[in-house]
Residue frames as a rotation matrix with the C-alpha (Angstrom) as fourth column:
UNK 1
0.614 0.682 -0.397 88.14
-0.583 0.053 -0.810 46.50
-0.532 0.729 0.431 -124.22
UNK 2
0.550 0.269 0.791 89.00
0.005 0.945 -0.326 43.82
-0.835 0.183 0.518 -126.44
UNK 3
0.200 0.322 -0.925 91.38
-0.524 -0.763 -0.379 44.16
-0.828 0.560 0.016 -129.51
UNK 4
-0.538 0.222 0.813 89.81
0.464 0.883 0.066 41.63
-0.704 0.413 -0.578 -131.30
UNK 5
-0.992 -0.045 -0.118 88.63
-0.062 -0.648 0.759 42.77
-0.111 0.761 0.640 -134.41
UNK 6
-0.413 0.877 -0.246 84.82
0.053 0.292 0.955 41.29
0.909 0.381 -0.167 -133.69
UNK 7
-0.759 0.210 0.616 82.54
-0.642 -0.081 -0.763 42.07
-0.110 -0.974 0.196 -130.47
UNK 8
0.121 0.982 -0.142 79.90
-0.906 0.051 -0.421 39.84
-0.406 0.180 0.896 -132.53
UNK 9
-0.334 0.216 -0.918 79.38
-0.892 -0.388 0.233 36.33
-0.306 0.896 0.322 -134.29
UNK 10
0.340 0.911 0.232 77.12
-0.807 0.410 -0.425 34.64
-0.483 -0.043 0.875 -136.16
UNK 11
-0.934 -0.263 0.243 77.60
-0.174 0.926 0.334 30.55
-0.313 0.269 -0.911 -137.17
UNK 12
-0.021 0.817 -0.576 75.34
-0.946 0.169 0.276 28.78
0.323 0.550 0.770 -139.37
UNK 13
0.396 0.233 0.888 74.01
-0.736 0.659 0.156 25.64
-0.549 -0.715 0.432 -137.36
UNK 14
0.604 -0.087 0.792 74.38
-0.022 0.992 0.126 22.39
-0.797 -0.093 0.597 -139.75
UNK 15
0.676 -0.591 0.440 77.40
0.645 0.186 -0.741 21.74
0.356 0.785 0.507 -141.52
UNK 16
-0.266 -0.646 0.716 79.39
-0.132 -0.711 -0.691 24.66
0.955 -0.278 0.104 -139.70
UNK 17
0.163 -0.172 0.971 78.38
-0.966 -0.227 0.122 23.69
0.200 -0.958 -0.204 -135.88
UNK 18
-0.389 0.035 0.921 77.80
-0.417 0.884 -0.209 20.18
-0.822 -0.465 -0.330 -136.05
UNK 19
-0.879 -0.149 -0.452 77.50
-0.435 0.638 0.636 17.16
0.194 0.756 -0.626 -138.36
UNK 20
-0.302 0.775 0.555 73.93
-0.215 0.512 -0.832 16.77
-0.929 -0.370 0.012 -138.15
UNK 21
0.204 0.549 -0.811 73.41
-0.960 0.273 -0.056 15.18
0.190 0.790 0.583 -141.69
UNK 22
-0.854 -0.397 -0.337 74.13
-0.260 0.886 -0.383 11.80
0.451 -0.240 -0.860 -139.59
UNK 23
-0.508 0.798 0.324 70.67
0.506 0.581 -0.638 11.93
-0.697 -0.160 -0.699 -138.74
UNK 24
0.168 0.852 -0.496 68.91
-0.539 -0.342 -0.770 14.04
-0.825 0.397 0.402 -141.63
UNK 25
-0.672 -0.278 -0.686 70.07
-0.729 0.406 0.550 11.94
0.126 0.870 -0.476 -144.08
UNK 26
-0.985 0.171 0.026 68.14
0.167 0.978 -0.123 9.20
-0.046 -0.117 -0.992 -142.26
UNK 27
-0.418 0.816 -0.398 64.98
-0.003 -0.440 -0.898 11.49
-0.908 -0.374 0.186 -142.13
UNK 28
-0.576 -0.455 -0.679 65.63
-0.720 -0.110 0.685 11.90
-0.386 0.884 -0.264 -145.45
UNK 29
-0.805 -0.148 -0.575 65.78
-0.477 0.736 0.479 8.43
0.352 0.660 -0.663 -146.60
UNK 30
-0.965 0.234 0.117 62.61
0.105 0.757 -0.645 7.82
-0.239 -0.611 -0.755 -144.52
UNK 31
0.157 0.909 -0.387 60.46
-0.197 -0.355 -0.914 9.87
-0.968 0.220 0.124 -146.34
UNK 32
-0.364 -0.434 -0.824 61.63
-0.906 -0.041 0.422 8.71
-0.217 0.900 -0.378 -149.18
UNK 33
-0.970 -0.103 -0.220 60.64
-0.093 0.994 -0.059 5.33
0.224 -0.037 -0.974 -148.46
UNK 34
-0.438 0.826 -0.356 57.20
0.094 -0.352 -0.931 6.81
-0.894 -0.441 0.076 -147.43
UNK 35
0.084 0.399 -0.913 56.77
-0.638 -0.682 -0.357 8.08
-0.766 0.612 0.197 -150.57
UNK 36
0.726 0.327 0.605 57.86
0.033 0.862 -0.506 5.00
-0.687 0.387 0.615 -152.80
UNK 37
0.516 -0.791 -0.329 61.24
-0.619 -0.079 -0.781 5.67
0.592 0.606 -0.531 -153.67
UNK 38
0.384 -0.810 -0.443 64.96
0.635 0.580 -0.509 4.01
0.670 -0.086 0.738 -152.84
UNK 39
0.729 -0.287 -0.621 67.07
0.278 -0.705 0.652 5.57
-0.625 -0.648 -0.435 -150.37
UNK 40
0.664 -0.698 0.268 70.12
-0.304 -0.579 -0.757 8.23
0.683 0.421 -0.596 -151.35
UNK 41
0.387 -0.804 -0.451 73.35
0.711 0.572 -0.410 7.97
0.588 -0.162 0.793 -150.21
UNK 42
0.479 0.110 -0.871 74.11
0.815 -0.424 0.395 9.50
-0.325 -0.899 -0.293 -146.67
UNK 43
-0.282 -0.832 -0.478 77.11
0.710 -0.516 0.479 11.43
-0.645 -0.204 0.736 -148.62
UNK 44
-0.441 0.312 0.842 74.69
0.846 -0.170 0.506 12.32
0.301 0.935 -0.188 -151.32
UNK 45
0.558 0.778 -0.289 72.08
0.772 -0.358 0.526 13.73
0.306 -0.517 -0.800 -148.96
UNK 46
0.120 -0.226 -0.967 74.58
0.777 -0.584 0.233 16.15
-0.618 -0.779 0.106 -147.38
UNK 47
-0.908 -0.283 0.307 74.93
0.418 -0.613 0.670 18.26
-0.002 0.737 0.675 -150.94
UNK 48
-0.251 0.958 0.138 71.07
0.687 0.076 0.723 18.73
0.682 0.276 -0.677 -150.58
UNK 49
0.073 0.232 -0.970 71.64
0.947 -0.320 -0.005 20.47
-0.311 -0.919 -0.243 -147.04
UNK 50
-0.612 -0.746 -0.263 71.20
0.767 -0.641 0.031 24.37
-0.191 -0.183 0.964 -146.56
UNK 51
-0.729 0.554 0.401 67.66
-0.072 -0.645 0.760 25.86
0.681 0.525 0.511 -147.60
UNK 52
-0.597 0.513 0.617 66.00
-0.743 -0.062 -0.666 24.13
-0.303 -0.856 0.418 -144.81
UNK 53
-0.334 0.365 0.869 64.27
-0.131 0.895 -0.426 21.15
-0.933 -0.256 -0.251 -144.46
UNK 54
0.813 0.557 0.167 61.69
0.054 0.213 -0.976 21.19
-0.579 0.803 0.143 -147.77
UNK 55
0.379 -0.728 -0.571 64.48
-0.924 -0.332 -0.191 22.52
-0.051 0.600 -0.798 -149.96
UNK 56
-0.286 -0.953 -0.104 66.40
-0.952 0.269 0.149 19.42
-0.114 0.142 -0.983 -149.14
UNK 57
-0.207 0.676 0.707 63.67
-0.136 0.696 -0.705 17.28
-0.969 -0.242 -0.053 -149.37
UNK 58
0.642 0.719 -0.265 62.58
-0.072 -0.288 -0.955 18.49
-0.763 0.632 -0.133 -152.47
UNK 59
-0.041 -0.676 -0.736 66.34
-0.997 0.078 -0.017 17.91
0.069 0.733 -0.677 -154.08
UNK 60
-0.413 -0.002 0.911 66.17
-0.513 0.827 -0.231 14.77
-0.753 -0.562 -0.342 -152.45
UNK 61
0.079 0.813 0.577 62.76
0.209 0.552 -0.807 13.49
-0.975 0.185 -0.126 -154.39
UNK 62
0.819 0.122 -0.560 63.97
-0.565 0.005 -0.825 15.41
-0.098 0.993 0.073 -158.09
UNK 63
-0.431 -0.888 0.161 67.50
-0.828 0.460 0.321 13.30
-0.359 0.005 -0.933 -157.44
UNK 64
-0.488 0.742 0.460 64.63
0.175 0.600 -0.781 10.54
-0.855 -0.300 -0.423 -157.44
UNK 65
-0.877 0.210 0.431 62.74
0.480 0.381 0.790 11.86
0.002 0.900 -0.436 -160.84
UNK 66
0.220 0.975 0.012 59.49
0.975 -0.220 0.004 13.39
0.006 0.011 -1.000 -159.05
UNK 67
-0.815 -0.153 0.558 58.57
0.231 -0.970 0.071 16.77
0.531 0.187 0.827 -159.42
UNK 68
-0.782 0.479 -0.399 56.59
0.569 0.810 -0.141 17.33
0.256 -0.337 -0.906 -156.76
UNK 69
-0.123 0.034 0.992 53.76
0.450 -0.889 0.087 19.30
0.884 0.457 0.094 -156.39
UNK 70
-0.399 -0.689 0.605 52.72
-0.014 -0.655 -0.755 21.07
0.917 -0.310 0.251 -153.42
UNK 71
0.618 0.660 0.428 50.44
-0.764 0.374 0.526 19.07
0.186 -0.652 0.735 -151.41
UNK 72
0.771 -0.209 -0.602 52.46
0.263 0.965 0.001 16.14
0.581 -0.159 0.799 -151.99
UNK 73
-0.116 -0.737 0.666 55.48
-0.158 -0.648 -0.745 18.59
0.981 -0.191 -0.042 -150.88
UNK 74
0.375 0.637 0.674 53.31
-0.700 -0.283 0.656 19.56
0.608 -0.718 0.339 -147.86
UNK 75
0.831 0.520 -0.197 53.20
-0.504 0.854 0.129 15.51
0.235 -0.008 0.972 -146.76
UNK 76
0.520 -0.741 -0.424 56.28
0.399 0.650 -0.647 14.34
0.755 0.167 0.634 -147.49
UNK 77
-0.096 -0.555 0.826 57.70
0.095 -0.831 -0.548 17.25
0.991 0.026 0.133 -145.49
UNK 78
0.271 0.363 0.892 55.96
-0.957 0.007 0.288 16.79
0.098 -0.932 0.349 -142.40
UNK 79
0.989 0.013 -0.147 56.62
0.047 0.917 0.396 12.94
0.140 -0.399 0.906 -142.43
UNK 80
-0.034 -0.930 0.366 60.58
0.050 -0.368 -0.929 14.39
0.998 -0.013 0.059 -142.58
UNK 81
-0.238 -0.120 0.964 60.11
-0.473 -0.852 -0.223 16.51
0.849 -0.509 0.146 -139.82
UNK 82
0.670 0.514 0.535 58.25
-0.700 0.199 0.686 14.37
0.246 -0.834 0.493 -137.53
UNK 83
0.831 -0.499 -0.246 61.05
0.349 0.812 -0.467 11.57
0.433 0.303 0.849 -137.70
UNK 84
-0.050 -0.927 0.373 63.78
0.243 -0.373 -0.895 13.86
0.969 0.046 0.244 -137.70
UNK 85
0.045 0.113 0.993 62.58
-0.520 -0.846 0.120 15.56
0.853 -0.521 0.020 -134.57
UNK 86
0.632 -0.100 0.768 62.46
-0.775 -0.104 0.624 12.47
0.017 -0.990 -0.143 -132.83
UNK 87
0.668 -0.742 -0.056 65.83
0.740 0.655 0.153 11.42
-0.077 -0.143 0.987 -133.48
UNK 88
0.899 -0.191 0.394 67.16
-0.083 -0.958 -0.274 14.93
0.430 0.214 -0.877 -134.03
UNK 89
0.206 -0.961 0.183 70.30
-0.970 -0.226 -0.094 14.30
0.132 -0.158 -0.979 -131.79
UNK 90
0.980 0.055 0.192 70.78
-0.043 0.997 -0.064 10.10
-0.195 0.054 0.979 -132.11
UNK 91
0.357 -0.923 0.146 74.09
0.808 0.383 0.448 10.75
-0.469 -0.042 0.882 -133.85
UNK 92
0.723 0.059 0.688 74.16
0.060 -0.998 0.023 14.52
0.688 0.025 -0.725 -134.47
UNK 93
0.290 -0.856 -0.427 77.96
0.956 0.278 0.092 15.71
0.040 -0.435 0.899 -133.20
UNK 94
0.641 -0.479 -0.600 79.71
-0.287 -0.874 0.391 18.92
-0.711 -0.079 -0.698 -132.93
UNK 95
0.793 -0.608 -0.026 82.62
0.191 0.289 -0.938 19.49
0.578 0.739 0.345 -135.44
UNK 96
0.354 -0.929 0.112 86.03
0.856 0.273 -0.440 18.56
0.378 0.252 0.891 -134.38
UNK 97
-0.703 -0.708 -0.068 86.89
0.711 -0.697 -0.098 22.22
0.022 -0.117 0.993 -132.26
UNK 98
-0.080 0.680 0.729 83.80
-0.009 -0.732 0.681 23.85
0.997 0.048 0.065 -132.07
UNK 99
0.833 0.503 -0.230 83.22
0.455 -0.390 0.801 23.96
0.313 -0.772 -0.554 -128.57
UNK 100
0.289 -0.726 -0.624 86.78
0.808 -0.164 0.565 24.87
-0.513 -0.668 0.540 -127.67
UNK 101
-0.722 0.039 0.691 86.84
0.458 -0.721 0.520 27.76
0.518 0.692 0.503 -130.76
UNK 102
0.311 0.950 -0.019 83.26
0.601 -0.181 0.779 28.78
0.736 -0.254 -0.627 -128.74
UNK 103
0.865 -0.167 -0.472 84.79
0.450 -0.155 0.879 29.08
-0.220 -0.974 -0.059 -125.29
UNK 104
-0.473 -0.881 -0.001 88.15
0.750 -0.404 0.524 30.85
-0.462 0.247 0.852 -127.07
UNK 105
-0.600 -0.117 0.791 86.16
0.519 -0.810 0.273 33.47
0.609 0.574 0.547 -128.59
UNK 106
0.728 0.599 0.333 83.83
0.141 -0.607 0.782 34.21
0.670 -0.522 -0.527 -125.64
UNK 107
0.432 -0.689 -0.582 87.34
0.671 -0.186 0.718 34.84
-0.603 -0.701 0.382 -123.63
UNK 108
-0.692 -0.720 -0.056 88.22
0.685 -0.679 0.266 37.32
-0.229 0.146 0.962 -126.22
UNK 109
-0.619 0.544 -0.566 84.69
0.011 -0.715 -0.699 39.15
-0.785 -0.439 0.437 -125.64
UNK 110
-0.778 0.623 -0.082 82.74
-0.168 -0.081 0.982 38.17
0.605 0.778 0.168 -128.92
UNK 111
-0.176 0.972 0.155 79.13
-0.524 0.041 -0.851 37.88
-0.833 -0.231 0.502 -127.84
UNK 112
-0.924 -0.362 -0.123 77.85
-0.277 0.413 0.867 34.72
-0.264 0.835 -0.482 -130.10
UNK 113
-0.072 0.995 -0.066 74.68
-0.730 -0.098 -0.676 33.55
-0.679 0.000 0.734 -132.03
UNK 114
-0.592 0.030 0.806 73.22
0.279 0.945 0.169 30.73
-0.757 0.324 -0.568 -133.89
UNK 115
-0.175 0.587 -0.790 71.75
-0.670 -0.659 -0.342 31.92
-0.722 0.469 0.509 -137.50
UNK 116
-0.829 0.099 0.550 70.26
0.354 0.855 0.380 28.55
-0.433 0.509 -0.744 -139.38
UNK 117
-0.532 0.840 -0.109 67.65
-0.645 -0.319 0.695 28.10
0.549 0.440 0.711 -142.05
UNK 118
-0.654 0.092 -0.751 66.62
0.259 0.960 -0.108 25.26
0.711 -0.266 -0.651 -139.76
UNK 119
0.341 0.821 0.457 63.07
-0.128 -0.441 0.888 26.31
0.931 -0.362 -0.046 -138.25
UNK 120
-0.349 -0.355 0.867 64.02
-0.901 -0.128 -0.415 27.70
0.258 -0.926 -0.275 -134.22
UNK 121
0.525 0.736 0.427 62.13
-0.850 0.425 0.312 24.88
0.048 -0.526 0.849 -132.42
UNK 122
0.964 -0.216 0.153 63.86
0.233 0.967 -0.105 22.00
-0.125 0.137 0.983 -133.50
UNK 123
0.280 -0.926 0.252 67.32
0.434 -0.112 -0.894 24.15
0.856 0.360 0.370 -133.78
UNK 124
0.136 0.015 0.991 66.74
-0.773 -0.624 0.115 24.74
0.620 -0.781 -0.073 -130.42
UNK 125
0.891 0.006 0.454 65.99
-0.327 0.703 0.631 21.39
-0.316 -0.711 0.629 -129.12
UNK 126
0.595 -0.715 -0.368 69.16
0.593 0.699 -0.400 20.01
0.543 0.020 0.840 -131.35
UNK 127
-0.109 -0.956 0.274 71.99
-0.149 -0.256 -0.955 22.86
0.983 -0.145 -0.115 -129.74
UNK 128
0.379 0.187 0.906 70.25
-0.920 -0.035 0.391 22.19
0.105 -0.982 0.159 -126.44
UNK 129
0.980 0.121 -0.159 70.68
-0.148 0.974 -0.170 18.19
0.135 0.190 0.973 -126.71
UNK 130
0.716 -0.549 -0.431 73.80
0.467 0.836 -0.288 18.79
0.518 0.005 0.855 -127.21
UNK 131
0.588 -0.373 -0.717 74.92
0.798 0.126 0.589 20.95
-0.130 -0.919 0.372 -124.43
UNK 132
-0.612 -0.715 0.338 75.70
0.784 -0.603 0.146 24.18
0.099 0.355 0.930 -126.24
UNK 133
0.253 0.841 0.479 72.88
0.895 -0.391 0.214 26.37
0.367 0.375 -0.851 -125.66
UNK 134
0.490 -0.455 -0.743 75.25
0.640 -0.392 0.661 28.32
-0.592 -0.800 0.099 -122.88
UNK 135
-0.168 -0.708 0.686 77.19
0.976 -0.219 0.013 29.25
0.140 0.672 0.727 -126.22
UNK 136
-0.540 0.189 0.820 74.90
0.656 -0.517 0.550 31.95
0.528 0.835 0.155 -127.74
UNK 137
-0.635 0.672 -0.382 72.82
-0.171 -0.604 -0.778 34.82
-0.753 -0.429 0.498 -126.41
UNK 138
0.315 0.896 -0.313 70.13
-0.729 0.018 -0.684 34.41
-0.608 0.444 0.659 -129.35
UNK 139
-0.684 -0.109 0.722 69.41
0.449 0.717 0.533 31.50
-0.575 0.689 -0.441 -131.89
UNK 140
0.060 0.882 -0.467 67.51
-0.779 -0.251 -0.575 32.90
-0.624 0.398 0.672 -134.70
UNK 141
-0.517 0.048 0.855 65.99
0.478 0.844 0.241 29.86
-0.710 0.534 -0.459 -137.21
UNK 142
-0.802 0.341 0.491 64.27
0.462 -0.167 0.871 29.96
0.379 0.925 -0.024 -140.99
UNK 143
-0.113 0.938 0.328 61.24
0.622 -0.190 0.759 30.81
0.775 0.289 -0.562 -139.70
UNK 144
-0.218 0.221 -0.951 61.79
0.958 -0.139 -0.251 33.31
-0.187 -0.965 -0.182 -136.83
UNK 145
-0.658 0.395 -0.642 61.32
-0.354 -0.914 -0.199 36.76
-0.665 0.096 0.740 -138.78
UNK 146
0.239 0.947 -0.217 58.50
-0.192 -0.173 -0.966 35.28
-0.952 0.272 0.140 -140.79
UNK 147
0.674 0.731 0.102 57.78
-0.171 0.289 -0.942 34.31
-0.718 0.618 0.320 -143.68
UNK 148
0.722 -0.389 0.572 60.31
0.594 -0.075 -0.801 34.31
0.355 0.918 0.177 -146.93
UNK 149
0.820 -0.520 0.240 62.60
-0.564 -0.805 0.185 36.20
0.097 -0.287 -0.953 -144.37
UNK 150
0.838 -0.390 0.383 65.18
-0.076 0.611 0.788 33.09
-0.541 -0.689 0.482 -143.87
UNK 151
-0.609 -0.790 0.068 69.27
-0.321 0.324 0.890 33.17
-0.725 0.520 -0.451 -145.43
UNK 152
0.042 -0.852 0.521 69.56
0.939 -0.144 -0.311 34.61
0.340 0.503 0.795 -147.79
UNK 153
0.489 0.438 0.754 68.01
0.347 -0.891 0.293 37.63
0.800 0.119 -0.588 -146.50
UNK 154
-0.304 -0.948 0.092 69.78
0.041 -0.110 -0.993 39.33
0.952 -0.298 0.072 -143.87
UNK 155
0.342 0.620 0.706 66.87
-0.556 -0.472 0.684 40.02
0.757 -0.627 0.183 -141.25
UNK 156
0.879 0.164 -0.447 68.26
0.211 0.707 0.675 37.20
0.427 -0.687 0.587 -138.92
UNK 157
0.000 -0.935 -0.355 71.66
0.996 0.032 -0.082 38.24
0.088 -0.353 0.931 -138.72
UNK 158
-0.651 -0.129 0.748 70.73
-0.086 -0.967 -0.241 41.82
0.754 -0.221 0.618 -138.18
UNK 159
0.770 0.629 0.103 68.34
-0.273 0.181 0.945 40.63
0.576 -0.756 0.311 -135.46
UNK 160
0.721 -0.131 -0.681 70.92
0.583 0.647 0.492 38.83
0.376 -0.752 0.542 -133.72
UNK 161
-0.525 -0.745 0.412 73.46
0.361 -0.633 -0.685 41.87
0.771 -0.211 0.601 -133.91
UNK 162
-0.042 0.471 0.881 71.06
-0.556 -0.744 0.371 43.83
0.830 -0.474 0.294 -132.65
UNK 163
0.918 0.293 0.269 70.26
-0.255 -0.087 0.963 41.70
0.306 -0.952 -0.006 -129.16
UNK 164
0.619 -0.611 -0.494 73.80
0.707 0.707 0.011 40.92
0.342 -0.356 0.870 -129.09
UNK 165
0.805 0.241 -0.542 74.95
0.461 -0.829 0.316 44.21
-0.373 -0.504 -0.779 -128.83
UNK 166
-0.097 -0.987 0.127 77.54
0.622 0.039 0.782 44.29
-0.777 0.155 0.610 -131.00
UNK 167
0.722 -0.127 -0.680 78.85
-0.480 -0.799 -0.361 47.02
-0.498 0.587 -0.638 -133.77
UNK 168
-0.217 -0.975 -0.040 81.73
-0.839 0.166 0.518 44.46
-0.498 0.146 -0.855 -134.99
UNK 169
0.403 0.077 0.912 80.47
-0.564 0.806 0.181 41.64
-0.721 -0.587 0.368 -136.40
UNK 170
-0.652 -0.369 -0.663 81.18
-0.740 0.498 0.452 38.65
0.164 0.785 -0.598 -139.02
UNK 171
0.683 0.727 -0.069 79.27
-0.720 0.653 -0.235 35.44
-0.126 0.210 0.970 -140.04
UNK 172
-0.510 -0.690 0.513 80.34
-0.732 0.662 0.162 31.36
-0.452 -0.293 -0.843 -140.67
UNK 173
0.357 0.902 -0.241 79.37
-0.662 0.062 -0.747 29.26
-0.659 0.427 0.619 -142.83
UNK 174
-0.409 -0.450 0.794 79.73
0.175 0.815 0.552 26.50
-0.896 0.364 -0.254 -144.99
UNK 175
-0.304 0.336 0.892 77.07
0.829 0.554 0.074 27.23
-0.469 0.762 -0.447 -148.04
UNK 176
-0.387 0.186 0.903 75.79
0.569 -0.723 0.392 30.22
0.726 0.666 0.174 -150.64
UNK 177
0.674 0.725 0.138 72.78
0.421 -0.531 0.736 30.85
0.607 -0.438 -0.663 -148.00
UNK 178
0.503 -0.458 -0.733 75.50
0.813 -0.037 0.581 31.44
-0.293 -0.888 0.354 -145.80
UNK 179
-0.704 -0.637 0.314 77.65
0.710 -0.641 0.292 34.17
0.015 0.429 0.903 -148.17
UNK 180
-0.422 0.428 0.799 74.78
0.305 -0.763 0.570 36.23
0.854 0.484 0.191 -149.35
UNK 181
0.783 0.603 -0.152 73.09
0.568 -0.594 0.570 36.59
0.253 -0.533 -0.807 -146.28
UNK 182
0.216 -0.537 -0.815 76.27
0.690 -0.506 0.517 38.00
-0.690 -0.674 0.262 -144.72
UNK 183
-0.901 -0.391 0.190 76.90
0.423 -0.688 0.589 40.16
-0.100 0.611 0.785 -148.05
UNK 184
0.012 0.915 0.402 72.98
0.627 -0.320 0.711 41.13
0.779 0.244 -0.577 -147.63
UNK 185
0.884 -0.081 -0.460 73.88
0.433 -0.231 0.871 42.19
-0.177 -0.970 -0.169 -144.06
UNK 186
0.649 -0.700 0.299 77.05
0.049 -0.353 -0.934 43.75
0.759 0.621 -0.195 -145.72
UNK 187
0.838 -0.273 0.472 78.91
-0.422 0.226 0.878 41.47
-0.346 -0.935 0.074 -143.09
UNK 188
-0.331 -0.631 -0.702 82.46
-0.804 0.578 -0.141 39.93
0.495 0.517 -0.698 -143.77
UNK 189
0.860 0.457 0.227 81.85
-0.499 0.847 0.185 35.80
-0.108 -0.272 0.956 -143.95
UNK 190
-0.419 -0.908 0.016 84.60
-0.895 0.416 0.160 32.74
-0.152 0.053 -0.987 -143.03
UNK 191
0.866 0.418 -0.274 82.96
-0.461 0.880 -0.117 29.70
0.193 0.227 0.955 -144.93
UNK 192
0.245 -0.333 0.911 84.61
-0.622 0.667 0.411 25.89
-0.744 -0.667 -0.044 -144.25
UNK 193
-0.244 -0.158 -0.957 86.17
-0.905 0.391 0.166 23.71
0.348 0.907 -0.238 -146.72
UNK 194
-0.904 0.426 -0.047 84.17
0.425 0.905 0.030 20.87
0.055 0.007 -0.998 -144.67
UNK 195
-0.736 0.673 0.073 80.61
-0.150 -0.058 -0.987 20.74
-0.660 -0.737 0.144 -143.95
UNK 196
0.262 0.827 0.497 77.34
0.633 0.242 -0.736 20.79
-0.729 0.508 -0.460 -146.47
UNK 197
-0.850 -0.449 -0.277 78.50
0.085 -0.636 0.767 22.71
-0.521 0.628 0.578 -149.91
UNK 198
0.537 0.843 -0.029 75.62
-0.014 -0.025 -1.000 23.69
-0.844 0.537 -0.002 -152.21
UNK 199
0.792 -0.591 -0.151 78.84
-0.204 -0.023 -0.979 24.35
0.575 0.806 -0.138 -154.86
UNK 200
0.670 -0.670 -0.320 81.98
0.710 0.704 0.011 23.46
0.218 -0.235 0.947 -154.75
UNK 201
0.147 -0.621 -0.770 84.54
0.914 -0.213 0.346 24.27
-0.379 -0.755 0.536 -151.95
UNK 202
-0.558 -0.821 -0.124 86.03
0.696 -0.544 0.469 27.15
-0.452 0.175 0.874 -154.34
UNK 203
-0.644 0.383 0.663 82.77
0.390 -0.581 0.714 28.96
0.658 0.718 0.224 -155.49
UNK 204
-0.093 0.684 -0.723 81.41
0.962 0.249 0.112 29.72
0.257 -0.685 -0.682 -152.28
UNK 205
0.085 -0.345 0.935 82.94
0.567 -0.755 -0.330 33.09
0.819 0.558 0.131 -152.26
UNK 206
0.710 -0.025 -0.704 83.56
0.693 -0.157 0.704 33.63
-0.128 -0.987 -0.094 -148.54
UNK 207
0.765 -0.633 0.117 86.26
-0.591 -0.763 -0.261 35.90
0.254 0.130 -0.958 -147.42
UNK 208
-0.155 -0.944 -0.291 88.33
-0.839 0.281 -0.466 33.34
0.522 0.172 -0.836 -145.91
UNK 209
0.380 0.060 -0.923 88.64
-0.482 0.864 -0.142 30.00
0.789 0.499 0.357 -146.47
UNK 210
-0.609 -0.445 0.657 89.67
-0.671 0.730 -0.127 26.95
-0.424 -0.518 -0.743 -142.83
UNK 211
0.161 0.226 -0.961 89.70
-0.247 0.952 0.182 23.71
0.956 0.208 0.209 -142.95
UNK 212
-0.604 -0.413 -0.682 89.66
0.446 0.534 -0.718 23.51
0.661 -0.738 -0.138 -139.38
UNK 213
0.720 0.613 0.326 87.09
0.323 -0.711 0.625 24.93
0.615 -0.345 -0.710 -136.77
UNK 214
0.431 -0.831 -0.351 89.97
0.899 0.427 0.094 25.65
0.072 -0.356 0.932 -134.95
UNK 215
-0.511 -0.833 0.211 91.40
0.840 -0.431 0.329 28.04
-0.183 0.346 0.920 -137.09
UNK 216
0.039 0.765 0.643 88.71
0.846 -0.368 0.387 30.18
0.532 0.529 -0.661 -136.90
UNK 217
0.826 0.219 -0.519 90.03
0.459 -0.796 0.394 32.74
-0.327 -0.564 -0.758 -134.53
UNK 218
-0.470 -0.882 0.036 93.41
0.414 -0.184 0.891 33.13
-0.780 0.434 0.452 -136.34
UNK 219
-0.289 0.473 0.832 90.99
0.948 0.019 0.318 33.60
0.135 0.881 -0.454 -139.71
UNK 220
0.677 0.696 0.240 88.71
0.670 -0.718 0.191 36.57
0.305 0.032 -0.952 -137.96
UNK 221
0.538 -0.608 -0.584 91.94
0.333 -0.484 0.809 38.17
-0.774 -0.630 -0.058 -136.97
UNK 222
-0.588 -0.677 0.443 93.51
0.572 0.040 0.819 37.95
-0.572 0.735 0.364 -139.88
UNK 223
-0.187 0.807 0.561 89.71
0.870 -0.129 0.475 39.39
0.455 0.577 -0.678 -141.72
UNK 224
0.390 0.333 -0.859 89.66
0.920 -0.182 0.347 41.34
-0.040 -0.925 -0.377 -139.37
């Protein structure tokens, strides 16, 4: 047996696996242009990430002045989605150490999972695309327990304990949705001083703070 302090854990998908506001920004700026606005600025667009698609749409279009209502929501949202999906990995990367940090914690027996607000389907096709799906034993996405059930709430990361088999676990992250679910799931959480911030770097309220994906087994040891 392992004595790693974690037999579990769970990683929020964009901004904390992979730099995929290199193509939602462009989804973004395409419904935007749909709708009769200007585009935003790629670095702008990445503060917007982290509620799931509408959410970031919808900061996207009041950055923009509209207040939209919920048909127009509806629309805009699907022309996002339909774009995004088919460019979803165009220039969508890993961060910098995530697959080695992956393949270092499944050699010290963690059992790992993919908890995004990013509806499963399309957070499936992007970790497939890009040759990580081997990672994880479950992906769970915004919309896989239903309804109003997606980060913050905890139902996804207690779903994935549960098929992962683990009694040990911890969470990753980069943004709020990321803290509270794991403090809803009354999980300790290592957030990233890169990726998508909803607040700034120092109000995120993780337990501990890398700036490297690297350093992320030294971190869950140390939390540990």
């Amino acid at each position: 047996m392992s004595d790693f302090p974690f037999d579990t854990i769970l990683f929020d998908l964009d901004g904390t696996l992979v730099d995929s506001n290199r193509d939602l920004a462009p989804a973004v700026n395409h419904a935007l242009v749909y709708a009769g606005h200007g585009p935003i600025a790629e670095s702008e667009i990445r503060n917007f990430i982290g509620g799931g698609a509408a959410l970031m749409l919808r900061r996207a279009l009041e950055a923009k002045g509209e207040q939209p209502s919920d048909e127009r929501m509806a629309e805009l949202t699907d022309v996002l989605l339909k774009h995004y999906w088919a460019h979803i990995a165009d220039n969508t990367v890993p961060f910098d150490g995530v697959v080695a940090t992956l393949e270092a914690l499944a050699a010290k027996g963690c059992k790992l999972a993919v908890c995004t607000n990013k509806i499963e389907q399309p957070a499936r096709q992007l970790i497939e695309a890009l040759g990580l799906t081997h990672h994880f034993v479950a992906i769970y996405g915004g919309d896989t327990c239903g309804p109003g059930r997606s980060k913050p709430e905890p139902d996804m990361l207690l779903a994935a304990i549960k098929v992962c088999g683990g009694t040990r676990a911890a969470m990753v992250g980069d943004s709020t949705y990321d803290v509270r679910a794991a403090r809803n799931a009354e999980l300790p959480v290592v957030t990233l001083s890169f990726g998508y911030h909803d607040v700034p770097v120092s109000e995120l309220g993780g337990d501990v703070l890398i700036d490297h994906f690297a350093d992320l087994p030294a971190a869950l040891a140390k939390l540990g």
